[in-house]
PDB file of N, H, CA, C and O in Angstrom:
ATOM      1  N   UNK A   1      15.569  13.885 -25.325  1.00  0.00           N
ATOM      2  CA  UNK A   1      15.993  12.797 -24.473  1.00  0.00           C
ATOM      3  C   UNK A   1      15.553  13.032 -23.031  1.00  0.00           C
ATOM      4  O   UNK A   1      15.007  12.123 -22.406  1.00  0.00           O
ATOM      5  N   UNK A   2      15.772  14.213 -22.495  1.00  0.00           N
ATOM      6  H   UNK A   2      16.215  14.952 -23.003  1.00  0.00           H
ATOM      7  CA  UNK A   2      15.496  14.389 -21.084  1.00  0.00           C
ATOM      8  C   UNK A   2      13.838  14.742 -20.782  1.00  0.00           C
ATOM      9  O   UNK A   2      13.319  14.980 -19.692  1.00  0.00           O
ATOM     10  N   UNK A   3      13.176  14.688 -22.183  1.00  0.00           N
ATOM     11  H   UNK A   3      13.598  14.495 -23.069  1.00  0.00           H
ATOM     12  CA  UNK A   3      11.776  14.452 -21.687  1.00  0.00           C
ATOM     13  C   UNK A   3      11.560  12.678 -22.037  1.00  0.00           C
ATOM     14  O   UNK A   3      10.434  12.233 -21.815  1.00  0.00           O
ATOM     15  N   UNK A   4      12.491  11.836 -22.504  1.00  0.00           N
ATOM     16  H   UNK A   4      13.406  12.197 -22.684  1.00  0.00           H
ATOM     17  CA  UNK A   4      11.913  10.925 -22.363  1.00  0.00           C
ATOM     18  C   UNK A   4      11.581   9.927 -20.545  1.00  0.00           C
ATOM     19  O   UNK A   4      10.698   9.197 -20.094  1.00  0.00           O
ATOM     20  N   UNK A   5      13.027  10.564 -20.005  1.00  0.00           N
ATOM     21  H   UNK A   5      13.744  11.157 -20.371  1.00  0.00           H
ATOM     22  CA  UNK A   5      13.531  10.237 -18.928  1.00  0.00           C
ATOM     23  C   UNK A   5      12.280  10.694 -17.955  1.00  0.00           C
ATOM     24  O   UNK A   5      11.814  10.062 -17.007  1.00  0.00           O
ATOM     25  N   UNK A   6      11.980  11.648 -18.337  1.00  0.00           N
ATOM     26  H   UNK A   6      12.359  12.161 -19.107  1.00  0.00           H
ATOM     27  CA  UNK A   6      11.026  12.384 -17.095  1.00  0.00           C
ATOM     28  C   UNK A   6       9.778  11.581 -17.573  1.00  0.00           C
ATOM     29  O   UNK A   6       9.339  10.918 -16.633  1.00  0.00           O
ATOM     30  N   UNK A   7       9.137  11.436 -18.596  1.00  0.00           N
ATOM     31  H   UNK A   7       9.493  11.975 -19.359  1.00  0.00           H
ATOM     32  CA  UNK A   7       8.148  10.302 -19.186  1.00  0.00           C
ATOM     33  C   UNK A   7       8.166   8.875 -18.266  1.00  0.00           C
ATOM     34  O   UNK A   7       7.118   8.573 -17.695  1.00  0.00           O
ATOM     35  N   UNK A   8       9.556   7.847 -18.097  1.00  0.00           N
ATOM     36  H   UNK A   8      10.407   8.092 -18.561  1.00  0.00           H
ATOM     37  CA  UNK A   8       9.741   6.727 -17.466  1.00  0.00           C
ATOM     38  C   UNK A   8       9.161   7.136 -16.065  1.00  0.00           C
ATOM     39  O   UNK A   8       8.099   6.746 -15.580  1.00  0.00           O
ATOM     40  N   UNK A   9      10.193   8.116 -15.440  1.00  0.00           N
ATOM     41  H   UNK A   9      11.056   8.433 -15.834  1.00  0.00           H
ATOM     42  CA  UNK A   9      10.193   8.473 -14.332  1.00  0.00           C
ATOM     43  C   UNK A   9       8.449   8.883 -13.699  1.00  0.00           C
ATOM     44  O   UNK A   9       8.121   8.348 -12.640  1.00  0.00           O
ATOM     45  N   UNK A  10       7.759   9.521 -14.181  1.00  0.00           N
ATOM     46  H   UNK A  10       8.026   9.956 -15.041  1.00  0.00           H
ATOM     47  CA  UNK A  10       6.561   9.610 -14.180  1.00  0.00           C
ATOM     48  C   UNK A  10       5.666   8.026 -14.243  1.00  0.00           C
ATOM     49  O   UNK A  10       4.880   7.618 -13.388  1.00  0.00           O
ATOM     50  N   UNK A  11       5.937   7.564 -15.093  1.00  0.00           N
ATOM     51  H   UNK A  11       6.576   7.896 -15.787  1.00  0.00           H
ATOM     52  CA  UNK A  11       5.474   6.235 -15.174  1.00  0.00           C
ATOM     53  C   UNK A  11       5.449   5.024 -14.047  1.00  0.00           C
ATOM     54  O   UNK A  11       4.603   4.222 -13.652  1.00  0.00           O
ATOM     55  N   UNK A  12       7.174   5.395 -13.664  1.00  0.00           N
ATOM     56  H   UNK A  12       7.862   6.046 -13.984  1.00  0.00           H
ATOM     57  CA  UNK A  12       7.084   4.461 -12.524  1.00  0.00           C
ATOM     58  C   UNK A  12       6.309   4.895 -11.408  1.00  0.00           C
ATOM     59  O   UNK A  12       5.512   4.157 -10.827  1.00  0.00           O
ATOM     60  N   UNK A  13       6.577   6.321 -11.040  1.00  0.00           N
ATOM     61  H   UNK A  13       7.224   6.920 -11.512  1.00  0.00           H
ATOM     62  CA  UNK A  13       6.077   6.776  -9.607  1.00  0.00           C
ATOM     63  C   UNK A  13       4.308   6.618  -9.791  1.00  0.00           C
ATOM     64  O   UNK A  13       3.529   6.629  -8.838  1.00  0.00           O
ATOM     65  N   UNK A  14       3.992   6.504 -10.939  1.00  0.00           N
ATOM     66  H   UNK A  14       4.624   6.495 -11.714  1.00  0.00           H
ATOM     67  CA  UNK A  14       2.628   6.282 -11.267  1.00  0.00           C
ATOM     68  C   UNK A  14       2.336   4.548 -10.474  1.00  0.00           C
ATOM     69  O   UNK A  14       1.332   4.424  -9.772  1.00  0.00           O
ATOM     70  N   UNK A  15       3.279   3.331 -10.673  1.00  0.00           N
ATOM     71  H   UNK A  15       4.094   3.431 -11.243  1.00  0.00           H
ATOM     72  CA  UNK A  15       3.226   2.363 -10.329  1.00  0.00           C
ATOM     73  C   UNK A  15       3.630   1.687  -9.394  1.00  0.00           C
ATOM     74  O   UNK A  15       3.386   0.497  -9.197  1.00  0.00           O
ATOM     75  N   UNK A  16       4.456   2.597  -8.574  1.00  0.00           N
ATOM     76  H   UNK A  16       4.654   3.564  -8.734  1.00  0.00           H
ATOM     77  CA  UNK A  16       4.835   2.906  -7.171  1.00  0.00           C
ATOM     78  C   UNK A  16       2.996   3.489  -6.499  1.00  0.00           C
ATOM     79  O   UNK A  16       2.466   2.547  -5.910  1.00  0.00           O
ATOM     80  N   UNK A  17       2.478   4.229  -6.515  1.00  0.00           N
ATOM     81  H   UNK A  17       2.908   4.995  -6.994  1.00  0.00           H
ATOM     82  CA  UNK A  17       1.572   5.003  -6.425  1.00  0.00           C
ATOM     83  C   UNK A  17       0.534   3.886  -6.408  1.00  0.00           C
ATOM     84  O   UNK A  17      -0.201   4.015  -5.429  1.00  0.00           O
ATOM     85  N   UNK A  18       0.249   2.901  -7.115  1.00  0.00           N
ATOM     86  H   UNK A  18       0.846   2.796  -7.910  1.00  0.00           H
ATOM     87  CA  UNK A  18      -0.494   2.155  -7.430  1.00  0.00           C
ATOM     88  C   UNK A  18      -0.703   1.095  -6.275  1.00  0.00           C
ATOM     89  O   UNK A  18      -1.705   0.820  -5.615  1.00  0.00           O
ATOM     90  N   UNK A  19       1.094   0.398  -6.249  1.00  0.00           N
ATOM     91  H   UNK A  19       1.908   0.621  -6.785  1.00  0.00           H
ATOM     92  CA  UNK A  19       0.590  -0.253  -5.528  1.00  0.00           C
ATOM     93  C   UNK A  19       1.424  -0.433  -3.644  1.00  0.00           C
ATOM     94  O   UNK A  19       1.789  -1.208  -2.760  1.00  0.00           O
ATOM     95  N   UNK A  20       1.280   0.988  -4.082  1.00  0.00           N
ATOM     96  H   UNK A  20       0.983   1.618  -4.800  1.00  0.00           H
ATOM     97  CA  UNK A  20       1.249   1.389  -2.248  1.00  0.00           C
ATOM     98  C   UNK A  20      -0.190   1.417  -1.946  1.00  0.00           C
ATOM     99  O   UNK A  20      -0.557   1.034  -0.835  1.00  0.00           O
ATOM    100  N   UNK A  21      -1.191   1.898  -2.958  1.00  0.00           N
ATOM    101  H   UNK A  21      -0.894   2.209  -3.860  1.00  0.00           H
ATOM    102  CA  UNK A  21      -2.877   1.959  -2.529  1.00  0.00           C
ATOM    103  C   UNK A  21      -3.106   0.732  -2.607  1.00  0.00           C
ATOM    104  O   UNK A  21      -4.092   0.330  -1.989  1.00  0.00           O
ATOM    105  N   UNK A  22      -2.323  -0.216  -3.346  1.00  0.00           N
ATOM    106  H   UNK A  22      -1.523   0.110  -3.848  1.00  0.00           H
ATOM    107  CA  UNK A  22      -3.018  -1.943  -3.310  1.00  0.00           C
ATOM    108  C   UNK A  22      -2.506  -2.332  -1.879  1.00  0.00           C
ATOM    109  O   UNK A  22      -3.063  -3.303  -1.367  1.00  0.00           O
ATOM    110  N   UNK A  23      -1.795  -1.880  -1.366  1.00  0.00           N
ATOM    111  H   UNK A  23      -1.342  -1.091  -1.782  1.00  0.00           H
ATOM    112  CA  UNK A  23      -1.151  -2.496   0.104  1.00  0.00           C
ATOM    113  C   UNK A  23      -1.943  -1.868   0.874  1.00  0.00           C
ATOM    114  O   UNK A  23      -2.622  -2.553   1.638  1.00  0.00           O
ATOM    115  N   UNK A  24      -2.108  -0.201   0.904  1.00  0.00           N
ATOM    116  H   UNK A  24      -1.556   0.355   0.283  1.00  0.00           H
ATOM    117  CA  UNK A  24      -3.134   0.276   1.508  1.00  0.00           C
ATOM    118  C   UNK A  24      -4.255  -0.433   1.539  1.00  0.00           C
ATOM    119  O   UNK A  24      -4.436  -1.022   2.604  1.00  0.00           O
ATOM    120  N   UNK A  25      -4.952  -0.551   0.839  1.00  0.00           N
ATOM    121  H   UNK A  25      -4.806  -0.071  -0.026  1.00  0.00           H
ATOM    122  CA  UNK A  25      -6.530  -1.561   0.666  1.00  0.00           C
ATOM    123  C   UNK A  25      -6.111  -2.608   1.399  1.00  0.00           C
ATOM    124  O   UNK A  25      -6.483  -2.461   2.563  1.00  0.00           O
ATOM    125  N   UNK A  26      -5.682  -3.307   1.284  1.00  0.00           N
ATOM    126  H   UNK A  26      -5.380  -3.427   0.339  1.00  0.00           H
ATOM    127  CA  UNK A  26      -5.166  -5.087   1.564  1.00  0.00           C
ATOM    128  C   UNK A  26      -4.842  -4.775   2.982  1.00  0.00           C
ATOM    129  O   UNK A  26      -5.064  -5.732   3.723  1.00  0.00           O
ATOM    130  N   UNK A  27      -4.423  -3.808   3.520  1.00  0.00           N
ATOM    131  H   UNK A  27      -4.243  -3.030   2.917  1.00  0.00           H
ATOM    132  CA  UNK A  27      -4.090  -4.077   5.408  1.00  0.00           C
ATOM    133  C   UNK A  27      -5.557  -3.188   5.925  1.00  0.00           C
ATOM    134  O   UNK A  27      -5.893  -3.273   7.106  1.00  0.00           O
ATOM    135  N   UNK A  28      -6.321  -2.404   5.013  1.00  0.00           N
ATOM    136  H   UNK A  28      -6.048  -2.335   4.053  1.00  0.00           H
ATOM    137  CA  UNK A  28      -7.633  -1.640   5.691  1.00  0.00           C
ATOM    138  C   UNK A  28      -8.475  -3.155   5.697  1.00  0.00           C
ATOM    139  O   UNK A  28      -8.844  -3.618   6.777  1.00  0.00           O
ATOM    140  N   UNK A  29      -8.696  -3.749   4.642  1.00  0.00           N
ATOM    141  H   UNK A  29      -8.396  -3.373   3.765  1.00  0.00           H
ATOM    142  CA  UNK A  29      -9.835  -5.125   4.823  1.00  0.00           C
ATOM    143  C   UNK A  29      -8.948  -6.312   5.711  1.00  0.00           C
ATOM    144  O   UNK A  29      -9.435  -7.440   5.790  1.00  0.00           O
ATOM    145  N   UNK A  30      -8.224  -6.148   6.074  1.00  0.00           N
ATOM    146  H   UNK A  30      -7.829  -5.232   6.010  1.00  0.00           H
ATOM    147  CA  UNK A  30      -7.643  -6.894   7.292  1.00  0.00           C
ATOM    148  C   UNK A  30      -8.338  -6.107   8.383  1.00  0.00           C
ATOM    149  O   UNK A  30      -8.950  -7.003   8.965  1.00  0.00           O
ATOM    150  N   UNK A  31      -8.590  -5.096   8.950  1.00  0.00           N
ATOM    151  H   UNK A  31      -8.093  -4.368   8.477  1.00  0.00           H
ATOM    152  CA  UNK A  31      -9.252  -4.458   9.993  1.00  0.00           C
ATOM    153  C   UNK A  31     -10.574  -4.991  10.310  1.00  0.00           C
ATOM    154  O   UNK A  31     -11.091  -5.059  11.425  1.00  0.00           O
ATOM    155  N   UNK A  32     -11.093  -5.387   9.101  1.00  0.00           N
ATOM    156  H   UNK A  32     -10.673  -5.332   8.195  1.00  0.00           H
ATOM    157  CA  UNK A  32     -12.689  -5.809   9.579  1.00  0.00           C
ATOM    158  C   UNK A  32     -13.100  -7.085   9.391  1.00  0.00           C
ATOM    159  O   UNK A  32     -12.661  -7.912   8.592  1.00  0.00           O
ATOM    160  N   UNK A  33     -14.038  -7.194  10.241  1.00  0.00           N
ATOM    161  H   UNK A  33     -14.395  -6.521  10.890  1.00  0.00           H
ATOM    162  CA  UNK A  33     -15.033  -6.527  10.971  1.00  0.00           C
ATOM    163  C   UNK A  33     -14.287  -5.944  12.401  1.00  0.00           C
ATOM    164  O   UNK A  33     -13.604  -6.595  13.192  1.00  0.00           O
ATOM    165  N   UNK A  34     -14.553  -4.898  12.443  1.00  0.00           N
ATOM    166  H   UNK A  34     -15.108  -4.370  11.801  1.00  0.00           H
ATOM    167  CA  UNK A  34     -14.109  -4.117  13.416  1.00  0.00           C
ATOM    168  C   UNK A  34     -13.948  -4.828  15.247  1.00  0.00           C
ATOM    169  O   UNK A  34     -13.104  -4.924  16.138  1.00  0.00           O
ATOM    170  N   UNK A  35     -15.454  -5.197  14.955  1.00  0.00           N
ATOM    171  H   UNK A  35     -16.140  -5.119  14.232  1.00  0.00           H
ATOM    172  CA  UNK A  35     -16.702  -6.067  15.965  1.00  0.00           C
ATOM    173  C   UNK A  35     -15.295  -7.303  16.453  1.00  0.00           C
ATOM    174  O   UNK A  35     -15.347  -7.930  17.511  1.00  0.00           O
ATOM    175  N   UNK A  36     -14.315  -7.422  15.606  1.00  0.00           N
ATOM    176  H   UNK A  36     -14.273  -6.913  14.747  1.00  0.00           H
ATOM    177  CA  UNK A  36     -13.746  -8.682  15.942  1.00  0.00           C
ATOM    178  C   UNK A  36     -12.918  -8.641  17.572  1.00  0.00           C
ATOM    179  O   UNK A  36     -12.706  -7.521  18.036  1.00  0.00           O
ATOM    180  N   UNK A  37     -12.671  -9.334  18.031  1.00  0.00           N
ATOM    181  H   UNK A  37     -12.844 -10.244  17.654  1.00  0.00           H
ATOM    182  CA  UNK A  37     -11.708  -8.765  19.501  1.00  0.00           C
ATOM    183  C   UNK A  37     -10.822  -8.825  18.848  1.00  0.00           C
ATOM    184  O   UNK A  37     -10.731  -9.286  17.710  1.00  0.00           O
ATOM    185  N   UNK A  38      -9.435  -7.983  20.029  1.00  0.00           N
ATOM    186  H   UNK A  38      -9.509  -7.608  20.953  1.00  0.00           H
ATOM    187  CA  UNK A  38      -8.670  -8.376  19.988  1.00  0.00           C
ATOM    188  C   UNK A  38      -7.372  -9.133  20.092  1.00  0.00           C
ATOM    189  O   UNK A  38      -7.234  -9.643  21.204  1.00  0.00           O
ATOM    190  N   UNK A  39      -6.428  -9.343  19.292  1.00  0.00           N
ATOM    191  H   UNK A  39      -6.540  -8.929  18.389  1.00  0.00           H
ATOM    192  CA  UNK A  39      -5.576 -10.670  18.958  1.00  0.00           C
ATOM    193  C   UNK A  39      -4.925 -10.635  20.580  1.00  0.00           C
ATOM    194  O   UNK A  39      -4.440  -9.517  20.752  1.00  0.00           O
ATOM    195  N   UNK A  40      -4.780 -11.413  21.687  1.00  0.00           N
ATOM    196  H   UNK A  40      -5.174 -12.321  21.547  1.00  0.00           H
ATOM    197  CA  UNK A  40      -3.596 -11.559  23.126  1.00  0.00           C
ATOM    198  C   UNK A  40      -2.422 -11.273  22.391  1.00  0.00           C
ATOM    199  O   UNK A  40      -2.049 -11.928  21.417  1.00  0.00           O
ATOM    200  N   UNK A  41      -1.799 -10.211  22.903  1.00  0.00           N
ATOM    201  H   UNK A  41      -2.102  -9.679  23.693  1.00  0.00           H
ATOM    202  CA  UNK A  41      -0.308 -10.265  22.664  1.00  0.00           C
ATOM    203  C   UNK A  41       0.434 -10.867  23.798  1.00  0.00           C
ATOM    204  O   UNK A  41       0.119 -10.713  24.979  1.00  0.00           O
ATOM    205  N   UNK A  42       1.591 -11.668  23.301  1.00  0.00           N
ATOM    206  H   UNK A  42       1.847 -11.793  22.342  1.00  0.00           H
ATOM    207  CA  UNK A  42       2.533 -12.306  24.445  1.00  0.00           C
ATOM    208  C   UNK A  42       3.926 -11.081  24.273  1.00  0.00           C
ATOM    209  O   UNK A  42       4.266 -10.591  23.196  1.00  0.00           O
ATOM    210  N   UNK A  43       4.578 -10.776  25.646  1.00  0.00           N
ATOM    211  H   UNK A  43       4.302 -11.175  26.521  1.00  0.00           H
ATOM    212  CA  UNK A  43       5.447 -10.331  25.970  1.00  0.00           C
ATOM    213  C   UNK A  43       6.634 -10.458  26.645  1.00  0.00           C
ATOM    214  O   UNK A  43       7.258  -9.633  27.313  1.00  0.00           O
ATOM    215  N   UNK A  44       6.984 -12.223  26.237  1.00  0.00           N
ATOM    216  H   UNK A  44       6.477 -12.893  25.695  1.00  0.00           H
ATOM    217  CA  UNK A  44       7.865 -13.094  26.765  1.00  0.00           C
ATOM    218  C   UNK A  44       9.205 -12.222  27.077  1.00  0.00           C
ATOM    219  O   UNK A  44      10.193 -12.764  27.571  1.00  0.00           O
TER     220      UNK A  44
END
């Protein structure tokens, strides 16, 4: 039983793992083109 638990548990952090690198990717191709200016921030 307590290797099935560690089996799930593995599984998820596998899909945790996954898609922290899909968020990773997805805010790095927001960066480019680098070349772009940058955004005015307001500081009302």
């Amino acid at each position: 039983m307590e290797q099935d638990s560690k089996s799930a548990y593995n599984a998820d952090a596998e899909g945790r793992d996954a898609h922290d690198e899909q968020l990773m990717d997805e805010a790095l191709m927001d960066t480019f083109p680098a070349s772009d200016p940058i955004a005015p921030m307001c500081f009302d």
